[in-house]
PyMOL commands that place a pseudoatom at each C-alpha (Angstrom):
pseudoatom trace, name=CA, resn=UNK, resi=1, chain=A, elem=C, hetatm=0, pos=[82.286, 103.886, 90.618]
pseudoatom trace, name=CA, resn=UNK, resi=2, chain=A, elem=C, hetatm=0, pos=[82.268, 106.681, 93.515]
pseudoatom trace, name=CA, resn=UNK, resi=3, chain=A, elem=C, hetatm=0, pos=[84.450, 105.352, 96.625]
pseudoatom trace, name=CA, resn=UNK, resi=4, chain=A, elem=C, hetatm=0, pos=[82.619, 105.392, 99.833]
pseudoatom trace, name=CA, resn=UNK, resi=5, chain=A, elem=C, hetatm=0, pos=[83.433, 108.684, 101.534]
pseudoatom trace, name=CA, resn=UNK, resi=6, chain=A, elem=C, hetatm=0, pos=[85.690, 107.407, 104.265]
pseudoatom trace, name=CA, resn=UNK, resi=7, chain=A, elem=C, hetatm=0, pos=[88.054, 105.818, 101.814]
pseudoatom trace, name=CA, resn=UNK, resi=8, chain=A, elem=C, hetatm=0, pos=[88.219, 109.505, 99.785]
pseudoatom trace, name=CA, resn=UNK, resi=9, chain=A, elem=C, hetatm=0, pos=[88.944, 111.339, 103.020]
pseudoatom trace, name=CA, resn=UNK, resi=10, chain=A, elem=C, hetatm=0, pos=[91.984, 108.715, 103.356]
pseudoatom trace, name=CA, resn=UNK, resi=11, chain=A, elem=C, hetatm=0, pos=[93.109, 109.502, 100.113]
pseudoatom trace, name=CA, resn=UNK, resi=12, chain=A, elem=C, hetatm=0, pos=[93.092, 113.191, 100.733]
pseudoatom trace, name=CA, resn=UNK, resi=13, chain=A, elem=C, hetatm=0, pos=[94.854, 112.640, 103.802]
pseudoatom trace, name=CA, resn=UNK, resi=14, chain=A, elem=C, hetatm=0, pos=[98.065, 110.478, 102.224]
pseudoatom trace, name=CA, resn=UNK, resi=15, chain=A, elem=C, hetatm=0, pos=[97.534, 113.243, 99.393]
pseudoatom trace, name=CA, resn=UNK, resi=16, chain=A, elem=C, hetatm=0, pos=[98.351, 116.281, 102.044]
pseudoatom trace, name=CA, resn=UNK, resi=17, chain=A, elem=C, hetatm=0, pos=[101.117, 114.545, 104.142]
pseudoatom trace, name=CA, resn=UNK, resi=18, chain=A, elem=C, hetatm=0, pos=[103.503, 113.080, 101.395]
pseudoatom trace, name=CA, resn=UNK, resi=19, chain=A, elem=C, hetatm=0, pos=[102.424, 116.643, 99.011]
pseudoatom trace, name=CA, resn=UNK, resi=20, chain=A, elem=C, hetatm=0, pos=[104.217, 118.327, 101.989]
pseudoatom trace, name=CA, resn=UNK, resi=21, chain=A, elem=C, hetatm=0, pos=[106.957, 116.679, 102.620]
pseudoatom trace, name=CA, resn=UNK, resi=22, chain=A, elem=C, hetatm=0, pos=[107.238, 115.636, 98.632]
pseudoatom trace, name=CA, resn=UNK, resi=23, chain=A, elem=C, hetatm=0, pos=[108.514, 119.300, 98.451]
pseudoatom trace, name=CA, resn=UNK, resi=24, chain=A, elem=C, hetatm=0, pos=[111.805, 118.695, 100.068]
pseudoatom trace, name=CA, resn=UNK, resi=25, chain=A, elem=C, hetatm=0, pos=[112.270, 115.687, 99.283]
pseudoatom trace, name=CA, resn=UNK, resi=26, chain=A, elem=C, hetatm=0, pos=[113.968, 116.005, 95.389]
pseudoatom trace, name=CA, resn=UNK, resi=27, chain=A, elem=C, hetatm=0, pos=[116.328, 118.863, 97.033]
pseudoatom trace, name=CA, resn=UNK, resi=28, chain=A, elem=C, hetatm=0, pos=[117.012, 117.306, 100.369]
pseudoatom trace, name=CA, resn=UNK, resi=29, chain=A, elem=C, hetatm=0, pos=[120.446, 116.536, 100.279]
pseudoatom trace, name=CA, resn=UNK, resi=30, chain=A, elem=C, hetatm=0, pos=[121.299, 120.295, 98.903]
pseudoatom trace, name=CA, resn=UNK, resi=31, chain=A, elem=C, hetatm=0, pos=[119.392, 121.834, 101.686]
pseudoatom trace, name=CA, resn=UNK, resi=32, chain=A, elem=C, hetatm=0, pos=[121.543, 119.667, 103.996]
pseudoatom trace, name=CA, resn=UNK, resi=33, chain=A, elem=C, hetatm=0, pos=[124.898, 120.000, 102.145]
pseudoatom trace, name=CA, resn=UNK, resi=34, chain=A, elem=C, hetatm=0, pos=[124.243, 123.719, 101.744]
pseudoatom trace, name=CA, resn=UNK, resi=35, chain=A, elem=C, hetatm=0, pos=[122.244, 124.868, 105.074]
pseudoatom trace, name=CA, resn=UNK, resi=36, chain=A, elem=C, hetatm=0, pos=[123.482, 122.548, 107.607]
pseudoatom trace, name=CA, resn=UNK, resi=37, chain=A, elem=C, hetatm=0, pos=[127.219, 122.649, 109.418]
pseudoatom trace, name=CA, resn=UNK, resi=38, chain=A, elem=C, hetatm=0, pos=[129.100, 119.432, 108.999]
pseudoatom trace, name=CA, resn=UNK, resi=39, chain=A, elem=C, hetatm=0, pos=[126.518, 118.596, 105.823]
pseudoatom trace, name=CA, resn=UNK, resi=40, chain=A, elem=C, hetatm=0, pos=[127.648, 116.558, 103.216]
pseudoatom trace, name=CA, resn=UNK, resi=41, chain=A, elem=C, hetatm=0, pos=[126.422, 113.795, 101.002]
pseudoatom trace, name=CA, resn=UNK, resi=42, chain=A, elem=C, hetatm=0, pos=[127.629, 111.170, 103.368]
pseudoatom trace, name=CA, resn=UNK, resi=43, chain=A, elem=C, hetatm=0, pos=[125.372, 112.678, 105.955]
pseudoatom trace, name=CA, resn=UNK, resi=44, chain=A, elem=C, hetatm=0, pos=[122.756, 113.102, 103.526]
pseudoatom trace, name=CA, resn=UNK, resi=45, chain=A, elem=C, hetatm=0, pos=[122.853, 109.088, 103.451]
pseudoatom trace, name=CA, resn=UNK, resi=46, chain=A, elem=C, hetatm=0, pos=[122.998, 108.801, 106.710]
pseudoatom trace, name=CA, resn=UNK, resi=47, chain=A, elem=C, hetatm=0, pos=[120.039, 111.105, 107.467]
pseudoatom trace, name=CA, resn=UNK, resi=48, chain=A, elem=C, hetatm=0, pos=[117.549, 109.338, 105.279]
pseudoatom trace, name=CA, resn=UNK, resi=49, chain=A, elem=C, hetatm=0, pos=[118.826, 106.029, 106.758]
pseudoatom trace, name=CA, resn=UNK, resi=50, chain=A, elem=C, hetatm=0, pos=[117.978, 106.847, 109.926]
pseudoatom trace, name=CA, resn=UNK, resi=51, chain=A, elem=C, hetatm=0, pos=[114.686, 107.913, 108.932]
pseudoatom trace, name=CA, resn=UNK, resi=52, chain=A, elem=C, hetatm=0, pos=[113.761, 105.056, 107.342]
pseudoatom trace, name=CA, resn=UNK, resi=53, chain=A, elem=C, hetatm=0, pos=[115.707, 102.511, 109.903]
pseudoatom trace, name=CA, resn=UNK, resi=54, chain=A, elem=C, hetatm=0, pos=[113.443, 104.447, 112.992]
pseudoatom trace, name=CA, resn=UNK, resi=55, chain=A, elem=C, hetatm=0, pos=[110.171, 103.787, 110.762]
pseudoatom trace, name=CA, resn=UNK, resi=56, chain=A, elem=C, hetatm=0, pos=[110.859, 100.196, 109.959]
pseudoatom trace, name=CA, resn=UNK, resi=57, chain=A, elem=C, hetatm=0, pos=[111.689, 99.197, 113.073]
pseudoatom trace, name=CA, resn=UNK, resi=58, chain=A, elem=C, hetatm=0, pos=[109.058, 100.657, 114.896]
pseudoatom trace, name=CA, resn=UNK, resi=59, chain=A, elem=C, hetatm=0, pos=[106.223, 100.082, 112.469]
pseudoatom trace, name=CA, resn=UNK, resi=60, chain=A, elem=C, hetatm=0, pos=[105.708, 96.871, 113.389]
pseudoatom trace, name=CA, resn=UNK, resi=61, chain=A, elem=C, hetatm=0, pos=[105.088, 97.899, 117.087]
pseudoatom trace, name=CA, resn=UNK, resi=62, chain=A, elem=C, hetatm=0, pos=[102.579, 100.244, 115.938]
pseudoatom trace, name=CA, resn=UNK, resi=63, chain=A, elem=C, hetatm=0, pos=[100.801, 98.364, 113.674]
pseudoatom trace, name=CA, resn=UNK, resi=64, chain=A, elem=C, hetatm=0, pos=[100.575, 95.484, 116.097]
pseudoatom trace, name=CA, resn=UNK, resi=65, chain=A, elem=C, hetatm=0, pos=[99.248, 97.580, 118.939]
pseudoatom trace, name=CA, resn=UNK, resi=66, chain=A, elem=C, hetatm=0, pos=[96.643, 99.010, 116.364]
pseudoatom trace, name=CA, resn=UNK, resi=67, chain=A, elem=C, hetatm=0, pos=[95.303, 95.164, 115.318]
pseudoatom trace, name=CA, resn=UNK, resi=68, chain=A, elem=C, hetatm=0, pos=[95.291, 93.903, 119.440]
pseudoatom trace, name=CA, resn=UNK, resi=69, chain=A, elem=C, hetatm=0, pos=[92.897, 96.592, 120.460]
pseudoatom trace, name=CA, resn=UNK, resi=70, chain=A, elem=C, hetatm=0, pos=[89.461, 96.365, 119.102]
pseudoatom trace, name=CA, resn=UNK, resi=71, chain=A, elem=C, hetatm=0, pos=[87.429, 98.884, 116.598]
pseudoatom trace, name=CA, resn=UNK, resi=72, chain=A, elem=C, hetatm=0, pos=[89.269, 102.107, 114.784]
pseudoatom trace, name=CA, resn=UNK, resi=73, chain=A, elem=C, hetatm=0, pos=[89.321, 104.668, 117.675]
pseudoatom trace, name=CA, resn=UNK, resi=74, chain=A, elem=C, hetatm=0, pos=[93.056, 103.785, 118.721]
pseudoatom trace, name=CA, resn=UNK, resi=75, chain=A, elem=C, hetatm=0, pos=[94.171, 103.605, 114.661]
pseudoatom trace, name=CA, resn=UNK, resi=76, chain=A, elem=C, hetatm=0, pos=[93.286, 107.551, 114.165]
pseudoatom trace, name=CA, resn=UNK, resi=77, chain=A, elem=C, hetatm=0, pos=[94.407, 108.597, 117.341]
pseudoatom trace, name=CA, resn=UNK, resi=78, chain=A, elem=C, hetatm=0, pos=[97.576, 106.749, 116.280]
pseudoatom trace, name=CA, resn=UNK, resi=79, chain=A, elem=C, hetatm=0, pos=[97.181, 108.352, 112.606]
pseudoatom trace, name=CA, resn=UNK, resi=80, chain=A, elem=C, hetatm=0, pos=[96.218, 112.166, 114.353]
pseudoatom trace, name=CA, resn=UNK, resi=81, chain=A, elem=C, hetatm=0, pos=[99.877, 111.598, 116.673]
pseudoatom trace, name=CA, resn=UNK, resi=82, chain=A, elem=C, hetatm=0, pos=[101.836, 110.556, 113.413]
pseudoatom trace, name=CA, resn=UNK, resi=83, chain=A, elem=C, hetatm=0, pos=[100.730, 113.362, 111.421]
pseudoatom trace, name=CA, resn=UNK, resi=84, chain=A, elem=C, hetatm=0, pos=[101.056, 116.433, 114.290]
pseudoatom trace, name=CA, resn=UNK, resi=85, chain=A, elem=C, hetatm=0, pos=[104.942, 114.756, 114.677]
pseudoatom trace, name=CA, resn=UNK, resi=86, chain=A, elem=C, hetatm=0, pos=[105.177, 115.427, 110.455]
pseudoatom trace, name=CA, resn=UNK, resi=87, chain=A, elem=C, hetatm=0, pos=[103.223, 118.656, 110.859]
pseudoatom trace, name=CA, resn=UNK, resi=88, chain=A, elem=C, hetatm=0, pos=[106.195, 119.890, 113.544]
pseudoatom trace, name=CA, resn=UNK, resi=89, chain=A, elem=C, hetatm=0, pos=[109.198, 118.487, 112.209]
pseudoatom trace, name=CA, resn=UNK, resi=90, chain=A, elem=C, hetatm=0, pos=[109.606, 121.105, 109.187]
pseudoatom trace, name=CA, resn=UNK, resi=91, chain=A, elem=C, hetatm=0, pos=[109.132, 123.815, 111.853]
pseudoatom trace, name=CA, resn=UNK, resi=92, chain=A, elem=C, hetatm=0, pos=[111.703, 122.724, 114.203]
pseudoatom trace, name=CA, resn=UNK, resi=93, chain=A, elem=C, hetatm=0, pos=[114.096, 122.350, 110.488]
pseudoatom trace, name=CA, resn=UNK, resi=94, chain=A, elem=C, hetatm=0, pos=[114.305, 125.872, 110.357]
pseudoatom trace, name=CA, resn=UNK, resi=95, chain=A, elem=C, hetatm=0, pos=[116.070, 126.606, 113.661]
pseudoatom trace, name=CA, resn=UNK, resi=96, chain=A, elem=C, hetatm=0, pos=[118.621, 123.139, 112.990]
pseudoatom trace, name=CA, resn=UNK, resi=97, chain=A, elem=C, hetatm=0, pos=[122.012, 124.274, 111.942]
pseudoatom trace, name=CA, resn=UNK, resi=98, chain=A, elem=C, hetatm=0, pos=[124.104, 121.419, 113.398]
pseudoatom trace, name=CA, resn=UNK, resi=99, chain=A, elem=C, hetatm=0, pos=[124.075, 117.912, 110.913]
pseudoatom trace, name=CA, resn=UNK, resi=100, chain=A, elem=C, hetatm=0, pos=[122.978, 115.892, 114.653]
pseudoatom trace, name=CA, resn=UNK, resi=101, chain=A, elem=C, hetatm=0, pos=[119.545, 117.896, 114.760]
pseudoatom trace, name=CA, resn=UNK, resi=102, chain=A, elem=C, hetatm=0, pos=[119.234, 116.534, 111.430]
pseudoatom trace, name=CA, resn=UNK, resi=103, chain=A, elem=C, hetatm=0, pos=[119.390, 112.994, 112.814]
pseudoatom trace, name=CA, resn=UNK, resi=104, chain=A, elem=C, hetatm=0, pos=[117.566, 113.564, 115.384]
pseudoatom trace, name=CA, resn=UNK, resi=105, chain=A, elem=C, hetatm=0, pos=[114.479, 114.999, 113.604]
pseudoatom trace, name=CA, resn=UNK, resi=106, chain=A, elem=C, hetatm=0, pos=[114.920, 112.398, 111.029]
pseudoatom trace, name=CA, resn=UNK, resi=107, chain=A, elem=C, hetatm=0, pos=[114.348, 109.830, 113.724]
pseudoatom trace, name=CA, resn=UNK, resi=108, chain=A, elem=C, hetatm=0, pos=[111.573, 111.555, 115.055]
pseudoatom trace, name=CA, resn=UNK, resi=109, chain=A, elem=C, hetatm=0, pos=[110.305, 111.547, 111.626]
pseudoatom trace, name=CA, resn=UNK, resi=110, chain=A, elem=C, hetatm=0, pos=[110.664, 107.962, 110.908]
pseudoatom trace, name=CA, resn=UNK, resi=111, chain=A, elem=C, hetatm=0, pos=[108.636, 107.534, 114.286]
pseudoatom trace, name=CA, resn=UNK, resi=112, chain=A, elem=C, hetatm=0, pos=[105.510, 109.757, 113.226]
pseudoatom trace, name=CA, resn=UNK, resi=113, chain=A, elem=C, hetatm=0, pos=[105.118, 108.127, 110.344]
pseudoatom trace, name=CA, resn=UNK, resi=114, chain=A, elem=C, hetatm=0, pos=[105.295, 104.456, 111.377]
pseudoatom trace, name=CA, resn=UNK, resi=115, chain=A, elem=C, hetatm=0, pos=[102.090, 105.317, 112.956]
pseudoatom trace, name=CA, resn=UNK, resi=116, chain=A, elem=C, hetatm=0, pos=[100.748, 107.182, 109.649]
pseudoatom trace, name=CA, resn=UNK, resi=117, chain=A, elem=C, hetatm=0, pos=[100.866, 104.522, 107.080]
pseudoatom trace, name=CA, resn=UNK, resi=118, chain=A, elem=C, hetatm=0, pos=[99.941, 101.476, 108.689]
pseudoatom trace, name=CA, resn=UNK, resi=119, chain=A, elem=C, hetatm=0, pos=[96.702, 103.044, 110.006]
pseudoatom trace, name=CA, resn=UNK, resi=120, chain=A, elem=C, hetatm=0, pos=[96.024, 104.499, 106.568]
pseudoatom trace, name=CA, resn=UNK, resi=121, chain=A, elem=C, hetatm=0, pos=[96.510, 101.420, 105.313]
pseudoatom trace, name=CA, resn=UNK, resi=122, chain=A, elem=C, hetatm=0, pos=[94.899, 99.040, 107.965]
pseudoatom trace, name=CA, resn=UNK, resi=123, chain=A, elem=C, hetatm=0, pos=[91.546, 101.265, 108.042]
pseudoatom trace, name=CA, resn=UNK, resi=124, chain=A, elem=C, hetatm=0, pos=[91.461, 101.842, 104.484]
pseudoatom trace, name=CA, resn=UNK, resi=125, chain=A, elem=C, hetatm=0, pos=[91.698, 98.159, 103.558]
pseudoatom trace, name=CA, resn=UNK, resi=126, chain=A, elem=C, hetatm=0, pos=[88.976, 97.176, 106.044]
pseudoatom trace, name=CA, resn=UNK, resi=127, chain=A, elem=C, hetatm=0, pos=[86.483, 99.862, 103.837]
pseudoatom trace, name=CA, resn=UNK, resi=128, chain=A, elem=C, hetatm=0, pos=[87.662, 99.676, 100.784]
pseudoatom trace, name=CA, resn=UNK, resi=129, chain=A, elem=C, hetatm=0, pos=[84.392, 98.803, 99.295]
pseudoatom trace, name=CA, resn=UNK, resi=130, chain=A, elem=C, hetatm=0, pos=[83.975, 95.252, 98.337]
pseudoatom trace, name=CA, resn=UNK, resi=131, chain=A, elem=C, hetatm=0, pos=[84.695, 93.699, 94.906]
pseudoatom trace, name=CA, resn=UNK, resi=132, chain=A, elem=C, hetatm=0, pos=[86.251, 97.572, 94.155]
pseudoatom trace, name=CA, resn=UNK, resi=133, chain=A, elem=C, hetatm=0, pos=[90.227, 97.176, 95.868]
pseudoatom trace, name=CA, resn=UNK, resi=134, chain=A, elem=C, hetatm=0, pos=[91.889, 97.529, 92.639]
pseudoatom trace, name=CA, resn=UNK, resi=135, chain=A, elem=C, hetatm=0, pos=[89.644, 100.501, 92.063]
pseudoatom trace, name=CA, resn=UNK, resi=136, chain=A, elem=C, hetatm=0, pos=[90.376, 102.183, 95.511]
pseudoatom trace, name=CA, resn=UNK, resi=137, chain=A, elem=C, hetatm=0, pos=[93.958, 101.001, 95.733]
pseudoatom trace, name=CA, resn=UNK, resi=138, chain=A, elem=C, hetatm=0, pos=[94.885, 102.359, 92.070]
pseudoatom trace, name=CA, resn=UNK, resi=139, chain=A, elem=C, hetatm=0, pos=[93.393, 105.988, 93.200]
pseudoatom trace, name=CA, resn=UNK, resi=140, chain=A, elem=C, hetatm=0, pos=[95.061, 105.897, 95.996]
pseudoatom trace, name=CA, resn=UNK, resi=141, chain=A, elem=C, hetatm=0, pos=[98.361, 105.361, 94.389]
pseudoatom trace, name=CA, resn=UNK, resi=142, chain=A, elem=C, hetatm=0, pos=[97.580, 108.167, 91.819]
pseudoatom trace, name=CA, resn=UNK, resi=143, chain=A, elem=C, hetatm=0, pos=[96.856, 110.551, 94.484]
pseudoatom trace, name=CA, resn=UNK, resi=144, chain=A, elem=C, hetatm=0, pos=[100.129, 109.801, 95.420]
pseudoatom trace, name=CA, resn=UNK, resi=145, chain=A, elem=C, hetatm=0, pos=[101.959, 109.945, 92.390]
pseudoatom trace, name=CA, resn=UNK, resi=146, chain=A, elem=C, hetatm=0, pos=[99.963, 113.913, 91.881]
pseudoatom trace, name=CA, resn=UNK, resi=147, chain=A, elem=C, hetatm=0, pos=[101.072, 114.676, 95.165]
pseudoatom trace, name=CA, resn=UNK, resi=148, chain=A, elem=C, hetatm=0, pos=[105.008, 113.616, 94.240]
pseudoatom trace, name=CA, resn=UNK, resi=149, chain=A, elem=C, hetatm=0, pos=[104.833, 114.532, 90.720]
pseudoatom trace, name=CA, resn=UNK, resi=150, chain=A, elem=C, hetatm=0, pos=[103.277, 118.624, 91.775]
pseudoatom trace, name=CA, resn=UNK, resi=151, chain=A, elem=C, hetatm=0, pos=[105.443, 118.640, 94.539]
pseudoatom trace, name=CA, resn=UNK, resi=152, chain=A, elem=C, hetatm=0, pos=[108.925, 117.746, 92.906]
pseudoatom trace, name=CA, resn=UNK, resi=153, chain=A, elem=C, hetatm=0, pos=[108.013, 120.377, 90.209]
pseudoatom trace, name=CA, resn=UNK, resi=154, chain=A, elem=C, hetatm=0, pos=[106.869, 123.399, 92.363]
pseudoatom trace, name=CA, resn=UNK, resi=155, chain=A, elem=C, hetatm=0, pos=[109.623, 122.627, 95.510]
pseudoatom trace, name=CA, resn=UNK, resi=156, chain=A, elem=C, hetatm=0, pos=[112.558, 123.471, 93.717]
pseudoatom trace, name=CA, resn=UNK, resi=157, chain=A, elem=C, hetatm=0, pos=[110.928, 126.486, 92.659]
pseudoatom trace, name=CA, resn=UNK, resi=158, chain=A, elem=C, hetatm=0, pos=[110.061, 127.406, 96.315]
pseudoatom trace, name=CA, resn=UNK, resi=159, chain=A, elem=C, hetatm=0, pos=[113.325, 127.298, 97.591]
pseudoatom trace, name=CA, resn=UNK, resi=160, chain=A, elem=C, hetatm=0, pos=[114.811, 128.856, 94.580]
pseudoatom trace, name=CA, resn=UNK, resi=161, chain=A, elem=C, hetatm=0, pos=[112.837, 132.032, 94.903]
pseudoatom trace, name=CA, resn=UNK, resi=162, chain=A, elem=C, hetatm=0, pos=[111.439, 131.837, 98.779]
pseudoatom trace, name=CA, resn=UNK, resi=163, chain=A, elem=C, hetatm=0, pos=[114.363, 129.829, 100.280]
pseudoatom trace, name=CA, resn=UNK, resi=164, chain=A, elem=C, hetatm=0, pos=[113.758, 126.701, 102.435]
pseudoatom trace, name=CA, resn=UNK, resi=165, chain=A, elem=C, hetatm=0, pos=[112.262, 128.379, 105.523]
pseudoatom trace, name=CA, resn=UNK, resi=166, chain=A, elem=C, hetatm=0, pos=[109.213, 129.125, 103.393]
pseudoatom trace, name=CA, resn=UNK, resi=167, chain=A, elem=C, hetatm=0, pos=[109.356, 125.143, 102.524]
pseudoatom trace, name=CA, resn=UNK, resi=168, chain=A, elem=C, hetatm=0, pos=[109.302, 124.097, 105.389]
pseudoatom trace, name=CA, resn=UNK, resi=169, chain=A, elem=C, hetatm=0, pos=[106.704, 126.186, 106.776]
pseudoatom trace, name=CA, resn=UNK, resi=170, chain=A, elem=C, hetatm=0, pos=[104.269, 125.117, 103.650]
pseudoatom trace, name=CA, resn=UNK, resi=171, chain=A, elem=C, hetatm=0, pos=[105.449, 121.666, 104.298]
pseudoatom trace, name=CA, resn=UNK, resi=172, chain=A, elem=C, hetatm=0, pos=[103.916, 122.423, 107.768]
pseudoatom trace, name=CA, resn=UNK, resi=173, chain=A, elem=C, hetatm=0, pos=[100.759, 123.722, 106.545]
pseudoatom trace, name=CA, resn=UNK, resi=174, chain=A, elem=C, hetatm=0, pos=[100.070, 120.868, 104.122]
pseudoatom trace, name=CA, resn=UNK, resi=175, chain=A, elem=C, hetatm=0, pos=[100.652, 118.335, 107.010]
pseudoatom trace, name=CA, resn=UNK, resi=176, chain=A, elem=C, hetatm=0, pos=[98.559, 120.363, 109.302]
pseudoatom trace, name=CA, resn=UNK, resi=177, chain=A, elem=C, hetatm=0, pos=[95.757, 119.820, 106.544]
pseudoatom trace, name=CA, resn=UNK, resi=178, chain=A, elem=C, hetatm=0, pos=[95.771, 116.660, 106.624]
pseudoatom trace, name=CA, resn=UNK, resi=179, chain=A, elem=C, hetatm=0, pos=[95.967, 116.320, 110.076]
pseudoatom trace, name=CA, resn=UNK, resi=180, chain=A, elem=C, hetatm=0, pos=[92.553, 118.272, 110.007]
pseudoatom trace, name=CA, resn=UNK, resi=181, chain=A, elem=C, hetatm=0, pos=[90.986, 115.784, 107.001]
pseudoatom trace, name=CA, resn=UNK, resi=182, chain=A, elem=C, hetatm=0, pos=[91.871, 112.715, 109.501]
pseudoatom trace, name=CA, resn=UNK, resi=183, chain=A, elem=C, hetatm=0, pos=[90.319, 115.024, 112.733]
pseudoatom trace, name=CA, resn=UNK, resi=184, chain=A, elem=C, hetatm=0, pos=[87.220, 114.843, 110.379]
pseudoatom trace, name=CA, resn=UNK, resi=185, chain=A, elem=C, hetatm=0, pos=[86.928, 111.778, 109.896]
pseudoatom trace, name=CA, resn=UNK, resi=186, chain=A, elem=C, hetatm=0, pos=[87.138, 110.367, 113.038]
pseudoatom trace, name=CA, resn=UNK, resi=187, chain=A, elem=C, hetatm=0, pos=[84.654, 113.335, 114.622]
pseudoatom trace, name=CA, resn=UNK, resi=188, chain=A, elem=C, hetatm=0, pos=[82.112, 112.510, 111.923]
pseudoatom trace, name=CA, resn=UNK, resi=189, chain=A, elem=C, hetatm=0, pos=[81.866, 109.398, 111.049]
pseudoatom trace, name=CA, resn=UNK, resi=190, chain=A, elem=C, hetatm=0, pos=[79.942, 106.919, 113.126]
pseudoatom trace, name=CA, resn=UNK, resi=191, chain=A, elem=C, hetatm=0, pos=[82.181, 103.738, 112.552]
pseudoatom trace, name=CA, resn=UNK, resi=192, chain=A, elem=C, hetatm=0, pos=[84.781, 104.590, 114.634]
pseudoatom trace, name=CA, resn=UNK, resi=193, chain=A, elem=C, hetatm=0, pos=[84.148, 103.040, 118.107]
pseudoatom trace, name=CA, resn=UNK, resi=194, chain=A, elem=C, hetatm=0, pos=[86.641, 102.780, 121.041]
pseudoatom trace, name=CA, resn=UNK, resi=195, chain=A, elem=C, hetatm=0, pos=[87.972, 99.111, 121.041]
pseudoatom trace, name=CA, resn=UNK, resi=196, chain=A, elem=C, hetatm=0, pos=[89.599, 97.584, 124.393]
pseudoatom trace, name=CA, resn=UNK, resi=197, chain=A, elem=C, hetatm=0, pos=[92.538, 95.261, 123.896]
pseudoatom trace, name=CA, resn=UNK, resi=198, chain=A, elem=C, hetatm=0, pos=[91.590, 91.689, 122.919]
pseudoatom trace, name=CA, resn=UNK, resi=199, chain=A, elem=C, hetatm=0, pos=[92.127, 88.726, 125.110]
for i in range(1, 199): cmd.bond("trace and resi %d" % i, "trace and resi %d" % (i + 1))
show_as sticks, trace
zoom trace
């Protein structure tokens, strides 16, 4: 069974955006401990709890916003903000030295993607082709677990012999490639119709 192309360009989106920022993510708390002033492992807790504190509680928000307004057109502009915010993030790491621009970007981060993942999720669930979820759903978490599993291997690596600017800069590019997968997706494909906000 072939997945309908929509759902494959979804997949190749997630795949891009969490293979970027999968590449930090095993040596995070070194680069902060190591490259930031006032780092530490405390802040290193604190950093990825405000990231995920900012993306729970605004995901809701989001996602609630996305399911009020009729047809897709909202979800990927929602999906194409999210993933520009995780394209520019790792850029704007390079020039943070204090441990509070760490915080802040984390926020930031949280923000962009509480708008990624529930419109992945949302649009890919409404196309997933019928009687095939488990299918779709199981690639979809394998993508994933290539895009961790490559990522965790080959980060370490990068920063060992390129240091973390060059990281962050790929991390940048592989967002930015997704970004152009979902910019695709919404410029060809004829489901997407602008929705107005439902009574």
């Amino acid at each position: 069974m072939k997945p309908n192309k929509l759902i494959v360009k979804l997949i190749v989106t997630s795949f891009f955006i969490n293979a970027g920022w999968g590449l930090i993510l095993p040596i995070y708390a070194i680069f902060v401990t190591e490259q930031i002033e006032g780092g530490s492992l405390e802040m290193v807790g604190l950093a990825v709890g405000i990231f995920w504190l900012a993306k729970a509680t605004s995901q809701p928000f989001f996602a609630y916003k996305m399911d009020v307004v009729r047809g897709e057109h909202d979800d990927m502009i929602f999906l194409l903000k999210g993933t520009i915010i995780a394209a520019l993030i790792p850029l704007i790491y390079i020039f943070a030295f204090d441990v509070w621009h760490i915080f802040i970007l984390e926020a930031i981060r949280g923000f962009g993607f509480a708008m990624v993942e529930p419109t992945l999720s949302g649009v890919f669930t409404r196309h997933v082709d019928k009687n095939w979820e488990a299918y779709a759903w199981g690639l979809h978490s394998a993508s994933l677990g290539f895009a961790y599993g490559f990522s965790a291997i080959f980060g370490g690596m990068i920063a060992s012999f390129l240091g973390f600017n060059t990281l962050f800069v790929l991390i940048s590019l592989s967002s930015f490639l997704s970004l152009i997968i979902a910019y695709l997706a919404i410029r060809r494909d004829p489901w997407l119709k602008d929705g107005t906000e439902e009574d």
